[in-house]
C-alpha positions in Angstrom: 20.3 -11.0 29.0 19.5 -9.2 25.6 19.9 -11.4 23.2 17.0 -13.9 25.5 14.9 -11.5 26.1 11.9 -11.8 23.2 9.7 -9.2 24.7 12.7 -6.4 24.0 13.4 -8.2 20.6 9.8 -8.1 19.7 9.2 -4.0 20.8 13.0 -3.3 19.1 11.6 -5.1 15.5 7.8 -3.3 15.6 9.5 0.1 16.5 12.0 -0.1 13.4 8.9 -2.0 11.1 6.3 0.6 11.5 9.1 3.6 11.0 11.1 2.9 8.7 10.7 3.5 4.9 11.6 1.8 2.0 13.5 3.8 -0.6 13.1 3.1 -4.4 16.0 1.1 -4.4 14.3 -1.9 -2.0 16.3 -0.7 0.6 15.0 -0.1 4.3 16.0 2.8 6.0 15.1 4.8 9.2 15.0 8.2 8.8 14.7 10.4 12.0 11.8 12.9 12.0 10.3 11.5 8.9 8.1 9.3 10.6 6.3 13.0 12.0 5.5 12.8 8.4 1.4 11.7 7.9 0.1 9.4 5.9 -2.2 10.5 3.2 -4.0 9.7 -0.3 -3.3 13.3 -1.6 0.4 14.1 -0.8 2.4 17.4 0.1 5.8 15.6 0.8 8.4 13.8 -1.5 11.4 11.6 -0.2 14.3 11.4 -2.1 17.6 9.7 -1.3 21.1 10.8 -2.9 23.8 8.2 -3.7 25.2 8.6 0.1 21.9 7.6 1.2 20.9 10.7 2.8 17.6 11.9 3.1 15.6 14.3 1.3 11.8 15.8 2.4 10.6 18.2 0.4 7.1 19.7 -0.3 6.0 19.2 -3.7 2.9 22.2 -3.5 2.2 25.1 -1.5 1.3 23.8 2.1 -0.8 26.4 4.5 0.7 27.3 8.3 -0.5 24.4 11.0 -1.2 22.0 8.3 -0.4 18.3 8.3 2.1 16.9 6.0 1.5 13.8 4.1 3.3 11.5 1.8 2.2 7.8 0.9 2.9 5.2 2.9 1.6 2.6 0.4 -0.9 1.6 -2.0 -4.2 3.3 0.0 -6.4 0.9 -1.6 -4.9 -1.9 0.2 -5.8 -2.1 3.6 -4.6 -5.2 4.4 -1.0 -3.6 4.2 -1.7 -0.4 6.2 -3.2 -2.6 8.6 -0.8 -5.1 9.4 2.4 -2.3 9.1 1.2 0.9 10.5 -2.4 -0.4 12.4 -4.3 2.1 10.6 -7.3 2.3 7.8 -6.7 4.9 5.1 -10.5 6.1 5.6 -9.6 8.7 2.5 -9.1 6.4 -0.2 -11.3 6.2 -2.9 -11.2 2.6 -2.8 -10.4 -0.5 -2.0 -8.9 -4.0 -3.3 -11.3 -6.8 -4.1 -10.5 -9.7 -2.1 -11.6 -11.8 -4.4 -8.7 -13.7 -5.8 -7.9 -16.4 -8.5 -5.7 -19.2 -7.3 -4.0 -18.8 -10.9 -3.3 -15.8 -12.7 -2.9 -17.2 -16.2 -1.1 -14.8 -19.2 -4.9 -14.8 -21.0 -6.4 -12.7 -17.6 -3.2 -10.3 -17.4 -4.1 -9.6 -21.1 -7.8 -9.3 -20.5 -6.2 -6.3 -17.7 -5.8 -8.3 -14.3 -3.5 -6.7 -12.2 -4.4 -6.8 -8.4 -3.8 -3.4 -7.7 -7.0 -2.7 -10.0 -9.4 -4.9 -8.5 -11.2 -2.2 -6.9 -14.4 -1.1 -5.4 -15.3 2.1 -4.9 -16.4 3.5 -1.3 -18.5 6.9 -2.2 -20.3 5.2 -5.1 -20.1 1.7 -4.5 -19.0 1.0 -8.2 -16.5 -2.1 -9.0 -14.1 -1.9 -11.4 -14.5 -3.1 -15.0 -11.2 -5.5 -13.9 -13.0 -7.0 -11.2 -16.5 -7.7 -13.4 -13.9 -8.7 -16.7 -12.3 -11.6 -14.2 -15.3 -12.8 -12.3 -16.9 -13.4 -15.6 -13.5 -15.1 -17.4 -13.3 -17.5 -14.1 -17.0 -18.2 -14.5 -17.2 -19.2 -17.5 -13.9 -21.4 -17.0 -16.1 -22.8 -14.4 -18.5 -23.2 -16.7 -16.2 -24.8 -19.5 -14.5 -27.2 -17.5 -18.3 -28.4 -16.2 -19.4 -29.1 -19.9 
């Protein structure tokens, strides 16, 4: 009856998805209490991992009585991924990734500084990037190029 049942299948695969961790190595491990553990843009907490695979926590600045801890669950300027994995918004973060993306990432826009986690814009001041402004204007004038 288990191995039918998709309902059970699909609550078994979110539960270990959205607490589990992945360690430096790539690998994906559950670690009991650390999913207490908050998620936040400035962090109090460190996870490290010895060669048994055992788990350390440990706080990595003075952290006051009935305070939260926090470590990074990921990139907090990309929503999309805190979304889909954990079904929250970072509302802290400073920023957030431009969706704006090329359908080619060419060597000549990694040199002029295109990586995607830099395409940002910036919530408190509403400023872009120079990354974001640097690619915009390379692809338009492509555009522009290949009109000519």
């Amino acid at each position: 009856d288990i191995k039918g049942d998709a309902k059970l299948w699909k609550w078994a695969y979110q539960v270990v998805y959205t607490r589990g961790f992945e360690a430096n190595d790539g690998s994906f491990n559950i670690v009991p209490m650390a999913d207490y553990i908050n998620h936040g843009t400035e962090n109090e907490v460190w996870m490290s991992y010895d060669e048994s695979g055992n788990c350390y926590a440990q706080t990595i600045k003075d952290v006051p009585a009935n305070s939260p801890l926090r470590m990074s669950y990921g990139d907090p300027t990309n929503p999309s991924f805190l979304l889909s994995r954990y079904g929250f918004l970072d509302e802290s973060s400073p920023a957030t990734f431009c969706k704006i993306l090329p359908s080619h990432i060419s060597q000549e826009m990694k040199n002029l500084g295109y990586a995607h986690n830099r395409m940002l814009f910036y919530k408190d001041t509403g400023d872009v990037s120079e990354e974001v402004w640097d690619i915009l204007l390379y692809m338009a004038l492509g555009e522009t190029d290949q009109a000519t």
